[in-house]
Each structure stands twice: as structure tokens, then as C-alpha cells.
PASEKE-424654 format. One line per 8 residues: for each residue y, z, x of C-alpha. Coordinates in pm, 1 decimal, padded with zeros to 6 digits. Each point is the difference from the previous one (the first is absolute). Layout:
// PASEKE-424654
Y/Z/X; ...
//
This chain:
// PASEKE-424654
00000.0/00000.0/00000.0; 00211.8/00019.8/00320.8; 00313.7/-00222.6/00006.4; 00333.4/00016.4/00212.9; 00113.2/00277.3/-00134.2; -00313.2/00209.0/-00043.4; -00065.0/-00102.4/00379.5; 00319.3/00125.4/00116.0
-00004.5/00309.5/-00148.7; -00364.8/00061.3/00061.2; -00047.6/00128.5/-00381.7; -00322.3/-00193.8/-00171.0; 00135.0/-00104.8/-00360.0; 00348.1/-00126.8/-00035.0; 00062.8/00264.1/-00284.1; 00332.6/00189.0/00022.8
00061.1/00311.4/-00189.6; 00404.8/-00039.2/-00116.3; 00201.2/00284.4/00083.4; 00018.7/00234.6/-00247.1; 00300.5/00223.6/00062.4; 00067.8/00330.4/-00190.6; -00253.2/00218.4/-00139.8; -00270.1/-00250.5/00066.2
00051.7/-00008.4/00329.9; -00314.1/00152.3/00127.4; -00181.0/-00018.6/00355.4; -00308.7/00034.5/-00137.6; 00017.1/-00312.1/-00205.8; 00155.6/-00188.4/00332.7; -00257.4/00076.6/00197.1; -00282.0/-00049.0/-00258.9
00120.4/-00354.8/-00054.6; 00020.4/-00054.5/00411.3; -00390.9/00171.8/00019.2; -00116.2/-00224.7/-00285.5; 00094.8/-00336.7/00256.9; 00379.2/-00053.0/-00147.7; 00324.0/00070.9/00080.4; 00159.7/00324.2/-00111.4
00395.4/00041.1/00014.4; 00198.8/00291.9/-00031.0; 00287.4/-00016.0/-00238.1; 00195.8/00251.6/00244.3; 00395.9/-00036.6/-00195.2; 00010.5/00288.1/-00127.8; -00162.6/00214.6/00264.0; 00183.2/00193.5/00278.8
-00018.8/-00109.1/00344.8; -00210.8/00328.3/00071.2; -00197.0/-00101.6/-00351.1; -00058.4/-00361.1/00123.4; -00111.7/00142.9/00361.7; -00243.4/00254.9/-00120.1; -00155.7/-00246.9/-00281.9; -00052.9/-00276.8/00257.6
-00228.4/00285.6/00164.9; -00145.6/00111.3/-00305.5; -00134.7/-00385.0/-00051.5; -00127.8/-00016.1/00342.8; -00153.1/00303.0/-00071.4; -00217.3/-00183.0/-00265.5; -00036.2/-00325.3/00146.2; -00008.6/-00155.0/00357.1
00090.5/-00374.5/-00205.5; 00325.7/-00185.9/00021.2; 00246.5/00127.8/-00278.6; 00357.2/-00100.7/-00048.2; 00339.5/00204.3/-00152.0; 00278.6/-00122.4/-00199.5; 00347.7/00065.5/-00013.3; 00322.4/-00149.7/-00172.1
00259.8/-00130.3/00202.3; 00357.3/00159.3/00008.2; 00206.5/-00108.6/-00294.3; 00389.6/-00005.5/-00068.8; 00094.8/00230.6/-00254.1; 00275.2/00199.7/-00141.4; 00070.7/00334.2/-00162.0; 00198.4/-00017.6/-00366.7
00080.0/00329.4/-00074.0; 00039.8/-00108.3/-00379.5; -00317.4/-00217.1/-00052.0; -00201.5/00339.4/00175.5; 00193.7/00249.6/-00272.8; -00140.5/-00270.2/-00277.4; -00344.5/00011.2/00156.2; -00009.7/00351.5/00058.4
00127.0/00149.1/-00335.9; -00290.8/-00230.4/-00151.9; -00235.6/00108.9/00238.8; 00105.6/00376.8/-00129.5; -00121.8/-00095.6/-00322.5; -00399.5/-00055.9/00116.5; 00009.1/00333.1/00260.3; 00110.2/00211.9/-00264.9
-00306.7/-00190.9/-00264.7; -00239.9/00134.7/00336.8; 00144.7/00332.5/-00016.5; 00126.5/-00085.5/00442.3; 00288.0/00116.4/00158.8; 00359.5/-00178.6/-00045.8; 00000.7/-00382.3/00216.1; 00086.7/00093.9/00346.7
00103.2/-00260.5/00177.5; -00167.4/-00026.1/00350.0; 00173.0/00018.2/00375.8; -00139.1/-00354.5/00080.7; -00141.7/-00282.5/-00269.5; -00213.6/-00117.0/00269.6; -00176.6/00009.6/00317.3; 00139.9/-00115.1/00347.9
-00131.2/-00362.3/00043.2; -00011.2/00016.6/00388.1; -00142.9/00335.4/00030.2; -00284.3/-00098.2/-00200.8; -00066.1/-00331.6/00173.9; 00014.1/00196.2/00289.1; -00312.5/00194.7/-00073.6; -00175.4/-00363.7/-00104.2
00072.6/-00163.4/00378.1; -00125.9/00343.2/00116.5; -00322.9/00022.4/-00197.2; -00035.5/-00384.2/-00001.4; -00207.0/-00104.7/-00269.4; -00180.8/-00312.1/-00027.1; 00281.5/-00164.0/-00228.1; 00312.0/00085.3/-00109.2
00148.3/-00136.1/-00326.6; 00357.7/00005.4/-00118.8; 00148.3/-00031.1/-00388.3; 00367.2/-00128.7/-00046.1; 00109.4/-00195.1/00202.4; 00081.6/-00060.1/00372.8; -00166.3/00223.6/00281.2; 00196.6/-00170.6/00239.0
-00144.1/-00174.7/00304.5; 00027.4/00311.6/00282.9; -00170.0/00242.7/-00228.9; -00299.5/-00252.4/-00053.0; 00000.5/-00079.9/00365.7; -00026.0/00358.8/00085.9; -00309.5/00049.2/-00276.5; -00160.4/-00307.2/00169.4
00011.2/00140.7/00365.5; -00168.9/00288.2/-00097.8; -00276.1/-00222.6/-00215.9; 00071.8/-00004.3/-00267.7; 00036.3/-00250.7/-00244.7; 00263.4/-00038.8/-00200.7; -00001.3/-00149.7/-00396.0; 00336.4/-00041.5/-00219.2
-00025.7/-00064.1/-00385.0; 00146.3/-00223.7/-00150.2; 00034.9/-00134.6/-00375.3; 00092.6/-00355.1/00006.2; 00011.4/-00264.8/00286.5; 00330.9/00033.5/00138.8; -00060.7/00333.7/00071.2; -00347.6/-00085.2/00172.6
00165.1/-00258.4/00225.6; 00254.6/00246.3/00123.4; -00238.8/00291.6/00082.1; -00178.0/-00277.6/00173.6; 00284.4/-00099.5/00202.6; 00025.5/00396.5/00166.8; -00365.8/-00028.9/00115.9; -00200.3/00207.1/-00283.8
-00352.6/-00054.5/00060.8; -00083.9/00003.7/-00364.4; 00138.5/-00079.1/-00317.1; -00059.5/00276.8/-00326.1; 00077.0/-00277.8/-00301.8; 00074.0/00194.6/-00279.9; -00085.9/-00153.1/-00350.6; 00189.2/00125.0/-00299.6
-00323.0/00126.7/-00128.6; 00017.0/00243.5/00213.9; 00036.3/00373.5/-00076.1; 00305.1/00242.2/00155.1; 00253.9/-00076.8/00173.1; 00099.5/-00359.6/00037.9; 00083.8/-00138.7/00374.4; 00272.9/-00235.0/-00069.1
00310.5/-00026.0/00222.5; 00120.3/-00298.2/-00036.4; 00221.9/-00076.2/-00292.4; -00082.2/00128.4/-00411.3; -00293.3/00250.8/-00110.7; -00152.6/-00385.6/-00179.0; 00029.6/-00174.9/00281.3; -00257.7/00194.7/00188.5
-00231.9/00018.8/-00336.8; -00173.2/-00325.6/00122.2; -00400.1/00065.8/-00126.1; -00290.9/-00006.7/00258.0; -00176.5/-00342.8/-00081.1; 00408.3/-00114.0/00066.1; 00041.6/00176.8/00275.1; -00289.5/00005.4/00217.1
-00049.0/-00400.1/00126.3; 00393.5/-00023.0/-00001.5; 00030.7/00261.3/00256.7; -00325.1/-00113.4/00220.0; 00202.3/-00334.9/-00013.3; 00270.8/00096.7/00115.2; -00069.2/00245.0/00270.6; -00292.1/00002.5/00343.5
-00123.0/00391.3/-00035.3; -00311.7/00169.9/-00228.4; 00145.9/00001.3/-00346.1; -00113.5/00342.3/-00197.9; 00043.5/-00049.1/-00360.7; 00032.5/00275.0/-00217.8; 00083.9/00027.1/-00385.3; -00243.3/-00057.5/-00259.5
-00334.5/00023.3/00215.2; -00273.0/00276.4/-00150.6; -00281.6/-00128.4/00034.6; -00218.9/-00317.4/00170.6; 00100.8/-00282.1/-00193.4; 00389.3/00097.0/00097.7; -00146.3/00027.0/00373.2; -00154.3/-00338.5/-00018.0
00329.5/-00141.1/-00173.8; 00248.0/00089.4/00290.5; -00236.4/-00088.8/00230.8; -00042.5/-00347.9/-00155.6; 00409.2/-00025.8/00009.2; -00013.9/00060.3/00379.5; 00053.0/00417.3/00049.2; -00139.9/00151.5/00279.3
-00076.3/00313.6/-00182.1; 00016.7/00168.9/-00315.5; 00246.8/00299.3/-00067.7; -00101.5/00251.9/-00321.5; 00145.8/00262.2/-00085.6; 00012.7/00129.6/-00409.8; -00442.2/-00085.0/-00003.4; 00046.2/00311.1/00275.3
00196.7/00251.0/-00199.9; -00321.2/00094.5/-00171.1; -00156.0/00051.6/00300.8; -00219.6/00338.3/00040.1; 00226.0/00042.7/00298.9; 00314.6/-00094.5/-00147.3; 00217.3/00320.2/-00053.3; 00215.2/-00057.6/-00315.3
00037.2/00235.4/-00257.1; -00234.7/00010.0/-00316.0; 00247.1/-00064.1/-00218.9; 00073.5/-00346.1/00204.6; -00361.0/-00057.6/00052.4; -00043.6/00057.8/-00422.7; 00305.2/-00261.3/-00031.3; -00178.0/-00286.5/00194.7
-00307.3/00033.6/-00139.8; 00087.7/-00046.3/-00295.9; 00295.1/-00299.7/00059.0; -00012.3/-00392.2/-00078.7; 00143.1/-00256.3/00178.0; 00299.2/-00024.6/-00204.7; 00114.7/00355.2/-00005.2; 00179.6/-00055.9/00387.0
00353.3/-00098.9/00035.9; 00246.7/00004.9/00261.8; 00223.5/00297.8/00022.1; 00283.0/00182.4/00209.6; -00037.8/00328.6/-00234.7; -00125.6/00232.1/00279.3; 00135.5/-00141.7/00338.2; 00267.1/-00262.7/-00050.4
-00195.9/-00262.8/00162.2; -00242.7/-00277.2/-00266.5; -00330.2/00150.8/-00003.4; -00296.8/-00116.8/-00236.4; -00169.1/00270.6/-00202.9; -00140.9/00094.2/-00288.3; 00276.3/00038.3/-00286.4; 00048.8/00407.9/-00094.8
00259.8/00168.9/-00119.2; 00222.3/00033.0/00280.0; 00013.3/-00347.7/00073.5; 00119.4/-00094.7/-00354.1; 00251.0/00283.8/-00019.7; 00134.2/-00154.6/00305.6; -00058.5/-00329.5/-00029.6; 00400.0/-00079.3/00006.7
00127.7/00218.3/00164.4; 00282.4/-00051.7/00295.3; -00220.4/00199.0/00271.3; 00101.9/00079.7/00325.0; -00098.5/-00168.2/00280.2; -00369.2/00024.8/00165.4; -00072.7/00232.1/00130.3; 00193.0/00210.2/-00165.8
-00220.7/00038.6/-00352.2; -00338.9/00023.7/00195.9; 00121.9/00339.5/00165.0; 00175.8/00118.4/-00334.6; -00310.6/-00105.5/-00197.4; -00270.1/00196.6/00273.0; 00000.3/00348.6/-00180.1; -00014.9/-00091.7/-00349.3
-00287.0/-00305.6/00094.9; -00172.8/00341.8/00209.7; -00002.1/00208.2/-00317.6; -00084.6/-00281.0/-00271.4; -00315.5/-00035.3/00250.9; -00071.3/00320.0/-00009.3; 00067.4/00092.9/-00357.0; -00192.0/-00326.9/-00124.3
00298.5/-00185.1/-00140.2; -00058.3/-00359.2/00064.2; 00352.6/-00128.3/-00112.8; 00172.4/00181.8/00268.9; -00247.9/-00152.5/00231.6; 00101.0/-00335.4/00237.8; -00287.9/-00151.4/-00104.5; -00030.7/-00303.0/00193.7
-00278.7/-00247.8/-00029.6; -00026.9/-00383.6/00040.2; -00092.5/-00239.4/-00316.4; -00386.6/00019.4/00096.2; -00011.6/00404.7/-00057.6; -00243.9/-00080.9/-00270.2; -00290.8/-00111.5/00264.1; 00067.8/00313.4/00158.0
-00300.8/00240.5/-00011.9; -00135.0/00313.5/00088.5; -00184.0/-00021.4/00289.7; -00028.3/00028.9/00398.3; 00272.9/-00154.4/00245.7; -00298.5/-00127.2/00206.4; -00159.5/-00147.9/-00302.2; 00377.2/-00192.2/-00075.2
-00003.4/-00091.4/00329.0; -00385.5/-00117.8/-00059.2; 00083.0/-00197.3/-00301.4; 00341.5/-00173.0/00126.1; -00180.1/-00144.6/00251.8; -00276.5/-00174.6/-00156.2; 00309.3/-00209.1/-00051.8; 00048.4/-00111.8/00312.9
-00248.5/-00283.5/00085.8; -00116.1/-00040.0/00387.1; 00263.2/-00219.3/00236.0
//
């Protein structure tokens, strides 16, 4: 089943596990996926540089396979005193309905970018991904000269030709199928909501690295389609959620299990930036609002999502899940990773 990609990374079935950031991102389920012959990645945003350091041990802890981590790139963004007041004062609204302390609104909205990648060039994964936008050509040089290789995501073409052009070694093409947060960073939310069957062959077109394509893929016959369109590999990440060693709450776990592939939309409700999940509450309620800028929801949003998780109330959950959540399914991560690829035919 070895091709380019699989070669290069020595990892035996080009299956990629999508980061999952959040509550779901677990170690275990990374390194289960990177023991069961794929690739597991880290969704690492949220974490702490210490967090990021001591989870990259905890997976090699549990597996001596390659395994990647994730992080978003720095974005521009500004504080609006009046659009947080708005935000907050509704926010009030659902702590007080959970019986939680008054919004407090945190010292920093999110972590420091450089400190984190930091930690990744000195742990040195197998692969490093990056989500919105441009990592710039020194930082990937830097990844590469400690071996690692580096993939960017991107959502339509032009965006694939200009991570390209700064020397990625992989391409993450991001269908609009796909579940969380969307990768786009070139021009309008739509323009980067180009589907997979689009996307895929246009991108291996128009660029000379592994194409990973991700968005829509849950089981073999999504494997065999990308591969057919020209991917090197095949990124999943909602068919993991229900994982046994996935760590989302119940009341998340309940919610997916029981969702069709209509019930996602695209949302900035809980951190400012277009995210597909599955509808809830929260998301209606907020579905036209003037938010503040991401990042500035996610860290508002953090206690109340904590307590809805642990309290069992799904519509205060960020609930995010890609259009094939229905073909999700209770089982193993090696046994996902064992049914993705009979997918994958030999090269």
C-alpha cells in the first residue's frame, strides 16, 4: 500500500487522523491511529507550550510511530470594546441558566504562536501541519532542518499554489464537507467552501507535492474516491470522534450519534471564525450576531462550553462535525484506521 508519501514518512497506510483540537484532543487516540499503521496529528491550538511539550511525550509514551501536531497560524485581529460588552452580556444570560460564576474575561484570548512552535521544532514530530494561512518560509525552513515535514491547508487552489510556492512539503485540501474549523485565507468564508470531488484533482493539478485530502472521507469508498482524483492520502477526522479513545464529553458523543447529514452548518457562534457543526442552540441564538473577532469568542466561550460538557447540555456545546457524521460509529481507532484503508488500493 506504500506510495510517496507513505514511503517518506515510513507509516504503512496513507490514513491521516485530522486534528481534532479542543476537548477531543486526546494522545491516546493520536497514537492509536499512528500504532494501527496511519498517521495521527495533534490538534495542539489550544494547548500551552508546556501542554503541547508534555503531550508530545505522552504520545511517544504510547507509540514509537510517526505522529504529527497541528497548530493555527497567527491571525490579525482587533479588540472592540463594544462588540465584547454585546457578546458578553449575552453570554451572562447562559452562565447564569448553568448556575456558573459571572463571564470573566481572561488575561490573554490565546496562546503565544512562537512559543508553542517552539516546543514543535524541539520535539520534532514527523509532520507538522498549519490552519490559516501563511507559515511563512523561515519558520518552515527551520521545521524542515530538524525533519520534519511540513503540510499547509488550504481550501481552494489559489491558496494551494501559494503554500506551494514557500516550500510546504504537503498540501491539507480542505473540502467544504468537512467538519470544524474551515482553513480559508484567501478572500470570503464561500470562496474556500469548494467540495472535495472539486477540490482534490484541481489542487494535484496545480501543484508537484503529496496532496492529503480531507472533508467528506469516512469510510473506504471515500478512500478509494480521493485516491482515484489523485490524493496522496486520506485525512478523517468526524468518523474518529466516536472513537473508544476519543475524549469528548457524553453529552457530545450522545449528539453525534444520533445526527444526520443535514443537521451541520457553518457557524462563528462560539469562536468568531466559520466552523461546521452540528446546529444547537447556541449557534442559532447567535447566528447574526456582530461577534468579535477570532479569537476572541473561543476564549470567552471556554467556561460555559467546559460546564455544558460537564452538566450534559448539548446546546452549549461547539459541536463540530463534518457532513459524513452519520457514518460515524462506535468502534476502535485501529479498526477506523483498518477500514479506511481497505480504500486504498496497492500502487
Amino acid at each position: 500500500m506504500a506510495n510517496t508519501l507513505t514511503r517518506s514518512l515510513g507509516i504503512e497506510h496513507p490514513i491521516v487522523l485530522a486534528p481534532l483540537g479542543g476537548e477531543s484532543a486526546g494522545t491516546a487516540l493520536v497514537a492509536a491511529v499512528s500504532n494501527a499503521g496511519g498517521l495521527g496529528i495533534l490538534g495542539a491550538a489550544y494547548m500551552t507550550p508546556a501542554r503541547i511539550g508534555e503531550a508530545m511525550a505522552e504520545i511517544r509514551s504510547l507509540t514509537d510511530k510517526p505522529f504529527g501536531v497541528n497548530l493555527f497560524c497567527q491571525q490579525d485581529w482587533q479588540r472592540d470594546p463594544a462588540k465584547e460588552a454585546v457578546f458578553i452580556e449575552r453570554l451572562s444570560i447562559y452562565h447564569a441558566e448553568l448556575g456558573m460564576p459571572p463571564v470573566q474575561v481572561p488575561q490573554k484570548f490565546e496562546e503565544d504562536f512562537e512559543a508553542q512552535l517552539e516546543v514543535v521544532l524541539d520535539h520534532a514530530p514527523a509532520v507538522f501541519t498549519f490552519t490559516f494561512g501563511d507559515l511563512g518560509p523561515v519558520r518552515i525552513q527551520a521545521l524542515q532542518q530538524r525533519g520534519v515535514k511540513v503540510w499547509g491547508t488550504a481550501t481552494q487552489v489559489r491558496e494551494a499554489v501559494h503554500l506551494a510556492a514557500l516550500g510546504v512539503d504537503g498540501i491539507v485540501a480542505q473540502g467544504a464537507e468537512a467538519g470544524a474549523h474551515r482553513g480559508t485565507f484567501m478572500g470570503s468564508r464561500d470562496d474556500g467552501l469548494v467540495g472535495t470531488i472539486a477540490l482534490i484533482p484541481q489542487v494535484v493539478d496545480a501543484v508537484k507535492v503529496p496532496v492529503i485530502a480531507a472533508g467528506g472521507i469516512a469510510d473506504a469508498r471515500g478512500v478509494a474516491a480521493v485516491q482515484a482524483l489523485g490524493a496522496s492520502a486520506a485525512a478523517a477526522g468526524t468518523v474518529f470522534l466516536l472513537a473508544d479513545e476519543c475524549p469528548i464529553s457524553a453529552a457530545y458523543r450522545e449528539a453525534l450519534l444520533q445526527a444526520q447529514d443535514h443537521q451541520t452548518v457553518m457557524t462563528r457562534a462560539f469562536s468568531g471564525r466559520w466552523a461546521r457543526g452540528l446546529e444547537n442552540r447556541f449557534m442559532r441564538e447567535y447566528a447574526n450576531a456582530d461577534l468579535p473577532d477570532f479569537p476572541i469568542p473561543n476564549a470567552l466561550t471556554r467556561p460555559l462550553r467546559q460546564a455544558a460538557g460537564k452538566a450534559g447540555k448539548a446546546e452549549f456545546l461547539s459541536l463540530w462535525a463534518g457532513q459524513a457524521v452519520a457514518m460515524a460509529e462506535r468502534t476502535s481507532a485501529a479498526n477506523i484506521v483498518g477500514k479506511l484503508a481497505q480504500g486504498w488500493r496497492h500502487e
